[in-house]
Every structure is written in C-alpha cells, then in structure tokens.
N, C-alpha and C positions, 0 to 999 in steps of 0.2 A: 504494500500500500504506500502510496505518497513517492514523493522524491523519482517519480517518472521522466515528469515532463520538465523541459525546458525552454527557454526562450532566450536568442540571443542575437548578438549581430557580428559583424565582422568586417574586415579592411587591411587593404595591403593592394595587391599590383598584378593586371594582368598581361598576359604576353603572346607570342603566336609562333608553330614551326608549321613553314610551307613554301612555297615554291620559289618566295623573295625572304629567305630564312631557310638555311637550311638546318640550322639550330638556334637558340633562344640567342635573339640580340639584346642585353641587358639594355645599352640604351633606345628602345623601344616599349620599354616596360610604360606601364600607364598605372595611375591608382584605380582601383577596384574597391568593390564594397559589397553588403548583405545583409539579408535578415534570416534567423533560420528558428525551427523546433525542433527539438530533438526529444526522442521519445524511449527510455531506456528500458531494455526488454528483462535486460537481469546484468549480470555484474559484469558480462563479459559482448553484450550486442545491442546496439542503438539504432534505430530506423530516424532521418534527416532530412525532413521535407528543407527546401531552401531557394532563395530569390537571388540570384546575385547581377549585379550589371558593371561593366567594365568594358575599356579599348583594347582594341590591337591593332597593330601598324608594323610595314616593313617595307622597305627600300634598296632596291638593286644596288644604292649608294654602299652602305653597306659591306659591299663584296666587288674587290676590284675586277672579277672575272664574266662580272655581270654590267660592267660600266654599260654597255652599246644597248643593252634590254631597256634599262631606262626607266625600270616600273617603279611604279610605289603605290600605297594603300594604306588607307584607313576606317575603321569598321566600329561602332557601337557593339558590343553583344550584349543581348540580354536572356537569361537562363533561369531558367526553373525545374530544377530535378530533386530526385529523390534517392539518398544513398543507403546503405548499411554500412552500418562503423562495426568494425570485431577490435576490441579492445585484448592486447598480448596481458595485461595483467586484472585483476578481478577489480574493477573502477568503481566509486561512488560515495556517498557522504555516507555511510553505514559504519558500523563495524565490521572488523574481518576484511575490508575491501581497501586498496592502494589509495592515495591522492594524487598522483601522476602514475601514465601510461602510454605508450607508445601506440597506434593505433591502425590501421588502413581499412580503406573503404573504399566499395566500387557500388556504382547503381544504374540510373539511366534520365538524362535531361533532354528539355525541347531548348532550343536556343534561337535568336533572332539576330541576322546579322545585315549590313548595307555598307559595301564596300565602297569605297569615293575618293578621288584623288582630285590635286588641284592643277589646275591647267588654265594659263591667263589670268593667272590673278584669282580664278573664279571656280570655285569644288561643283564639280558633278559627280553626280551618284550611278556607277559603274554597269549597274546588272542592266539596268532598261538601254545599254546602249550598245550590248549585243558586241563586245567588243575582239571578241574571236570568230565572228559570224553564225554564230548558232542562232538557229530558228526561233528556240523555247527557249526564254531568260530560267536558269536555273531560281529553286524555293528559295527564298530569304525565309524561313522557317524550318530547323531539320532536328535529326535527333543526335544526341552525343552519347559515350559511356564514361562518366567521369570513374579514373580510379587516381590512388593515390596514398597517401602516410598524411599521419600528423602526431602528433602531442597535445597530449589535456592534463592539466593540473588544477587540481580541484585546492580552492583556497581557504574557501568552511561550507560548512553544507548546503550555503546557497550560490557562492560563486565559482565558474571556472574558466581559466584562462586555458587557451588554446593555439595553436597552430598547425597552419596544413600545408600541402602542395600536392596538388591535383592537376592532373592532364586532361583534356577531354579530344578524344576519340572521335574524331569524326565523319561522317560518311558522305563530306562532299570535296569535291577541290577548287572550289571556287569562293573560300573565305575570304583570297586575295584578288580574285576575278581574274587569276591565270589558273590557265588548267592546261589546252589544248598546243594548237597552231595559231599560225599568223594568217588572217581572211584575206584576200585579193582586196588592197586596199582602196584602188577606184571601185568596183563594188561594193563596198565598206561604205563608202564616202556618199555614192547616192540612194543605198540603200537606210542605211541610218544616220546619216548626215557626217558633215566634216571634221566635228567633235569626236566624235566614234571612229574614226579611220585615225584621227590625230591621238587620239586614247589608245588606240591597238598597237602600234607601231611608236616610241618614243624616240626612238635614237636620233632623230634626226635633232632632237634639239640639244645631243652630247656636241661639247666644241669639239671645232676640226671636220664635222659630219654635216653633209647640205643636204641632204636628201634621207626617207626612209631607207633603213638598209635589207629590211625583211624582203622575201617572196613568196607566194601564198603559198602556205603547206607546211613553210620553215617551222620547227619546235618552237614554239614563244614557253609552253611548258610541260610539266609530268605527269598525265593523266595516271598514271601508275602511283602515284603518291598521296596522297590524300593530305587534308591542312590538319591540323591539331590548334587548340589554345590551351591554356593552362591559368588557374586561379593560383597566385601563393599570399594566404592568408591570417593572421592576426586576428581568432576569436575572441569573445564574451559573451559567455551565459550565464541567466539566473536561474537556479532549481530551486520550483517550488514546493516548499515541503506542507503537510499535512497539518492544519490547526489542530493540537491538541489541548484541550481544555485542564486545568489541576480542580479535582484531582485523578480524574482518569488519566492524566497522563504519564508512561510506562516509564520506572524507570531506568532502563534497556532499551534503544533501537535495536531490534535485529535486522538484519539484512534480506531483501528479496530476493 
C-alpha cells in the first residue's frame, strides 16, 4: 500500500545520430525537459508514462568530409512514451530496500518531428518540399523504442533524485530530411519550386563552387541507416506516501 506513485519532472539536453552525424556532436546538444509518473510495481520494476520535448540539429559543417553536401537541420521533437525501469538493487523509501540504484529501461514512444533549415536569411520547413523528389512527404509523427540506464537516489521517503541516458530507436531516416539521392534538379525546380531544388543540392553555395555539383541519382544519403535521438536527463520526483492517522499509525513500515 502507498509509496507507489510518483510525480516528477526533468531537464538536461537532447541530441541526434544520423546521416549529418555520424555520432553524437556535443556541440549540437540542445536543452531538453519533462514531466513524468512513475508507478512502482514492487522493489525491483517501475512502469513511466512520460512527456518530454527537446531539439536536434546537425551540420555537414561538422565533418570536413562532408564540406561539398552542405546540409544542415533543425527539428523540434516532441515525445510521449511509456517505459519499464528494472531496478539492479531492491529500491524504495521502505525498509529492507536500497536508497540508490542503478537502473535500465526500455519501452515504446510516439514522437513529432519538423525538420527546417535556413536558406536566405529565411527557415523553411523541409518535408513539404519534397527535397529528394519523392512523391509522398514522409509522417512527421512515428514510433520510437526508447532504451537506456540511469541512476535514482532516493533522499527521504518523499524525494528522488535521478539521472538517465536514453536513445531512441527509430524507424525513419528522415529526422534530418536526408535519406535517399539527389532529384534531377531542373525537375526539382519546377516541380516544387526553386527553394526545393536550392534545398536538395547545397554545394553550390560552398566557396570556390559556382554551380550544383550533384546529378540525379548521386547518394545525397543512407537509406540503410536509420536517424536515432537520444534524451540525457536530470530527474525529480515526489512519492507520495499514504496518510496515516495516530493512533493507527504502525509503528513499522514494511515493505511491498
């Protein structure tokens, strides 16, 4: 009885690996934040509904190998999932039970994203502009599997401090709006205008370079790879424990 449920929030930075990254660019990190419940099953499994919203961004700049690509991105994500925490030691404001534990968890979130880069002074929003010539603008709505570690230390029986680092899994390649090839860029151009054809192809505006250097078909990127983002986070939670009245109130907690 009691000492179940929690409530709590969280903050710290999130980040992105995919096809302008080929691993985590520290400086691209963004602040991140959250609100979450956490619902404890017994001393050792927590179920974690939770909100979280955060950036990610990455930049051909970046990587001198990628200079002539030219790309870059920037994306809102907004997430809502649901995890299980297995706690390695028996956790909780009882008896018999740890105050710190080391922890992992895996579950499964929806997430929202809108890729957008700035061009002329002026950010458009990348998907509606079909920027590797596909037909159908990929979901700006998909599903991720967050997994990951973290640390809880419970500081009295109503507060716990926390941290994590999760990845999320994900099932598209188009977090950065490169996936494919390069479209036939005069087709590009009057199909979805001259923004779109100047979005797909950037090199031209690397110095030294007067013209697009692509031709249609060329790899712009790795359908074979899929994007990833990743939360690393800084909890607090309140548990709330059970009103007992004096004089029924025990005096022993036992443990659930």
């Amino acid at each position: 009885m009691g000492q179940k449920w929690e409530v709590g929030g969280m903050l710290g930075a999130s980040n992105y690996n995919g096809d302008l990254a080929r691993e985590i660019v520290l400086k691209e990190s963004h602040l991140a934040g959250g609100v979450f419940f956490r619902y404890n099953l017994g001393k050792y499994f927590s179920l974690k509904p939770a909100l979280q919203i955060g950036k990610i961004s990455g930049s051909d700049k970046n990587y001198s190998e990628n200079k002539y690509r030219n790309l870059s991105f920037k994306s809102n994500i907004s997430e809502i999932s649901t995890v299980m925490e297995f706690n390695f030691r028996p956790f909780g404001a009882r008896v018999r039970t740890e105050n710190f534990t080391p922890y992992v968890q895996l579950g499964i979130a929806a997430f929202r994203f809108n890729p957008k880069a700035e061009y002329n002074g002026d950010e458009f929003a990348l998907r509606n502009l079909h920027t590797e010539g596909q037909s159908k603008a990929y979901k700006p709505v998909q599903i991720s599997i967050p997994f990951g570690m973290g640390l809880k230390w419970a500081i009295n029986n109503n507060i716990t401090f926390g941290f994590e680092f999760v990845y999320r899994k994900t099932f598209t390649d188009y977090l950065d709006d490169v996936s494919k090839n390069y479209p036939d860029l005069t087709v590009q151009s009057k199909t979805y205008g001259p923004v779109s054809a100047a979005l797909s192809d950037r090199s031209g505006e690397v110095e030294g370079v007067t013209s697009p250097r692509s031709t249609q078909n060329d790899m712009r990127g790795d359908p074979g790879l899929k994007d990833w983002y990743v939360f690393s986070m800084f909890s607090f939670s309140y548990r709330f424990t059970p009103i007992v009245c004096w004089p029924n109130k025990p005096s022993v907690i036992w443990d659930y």
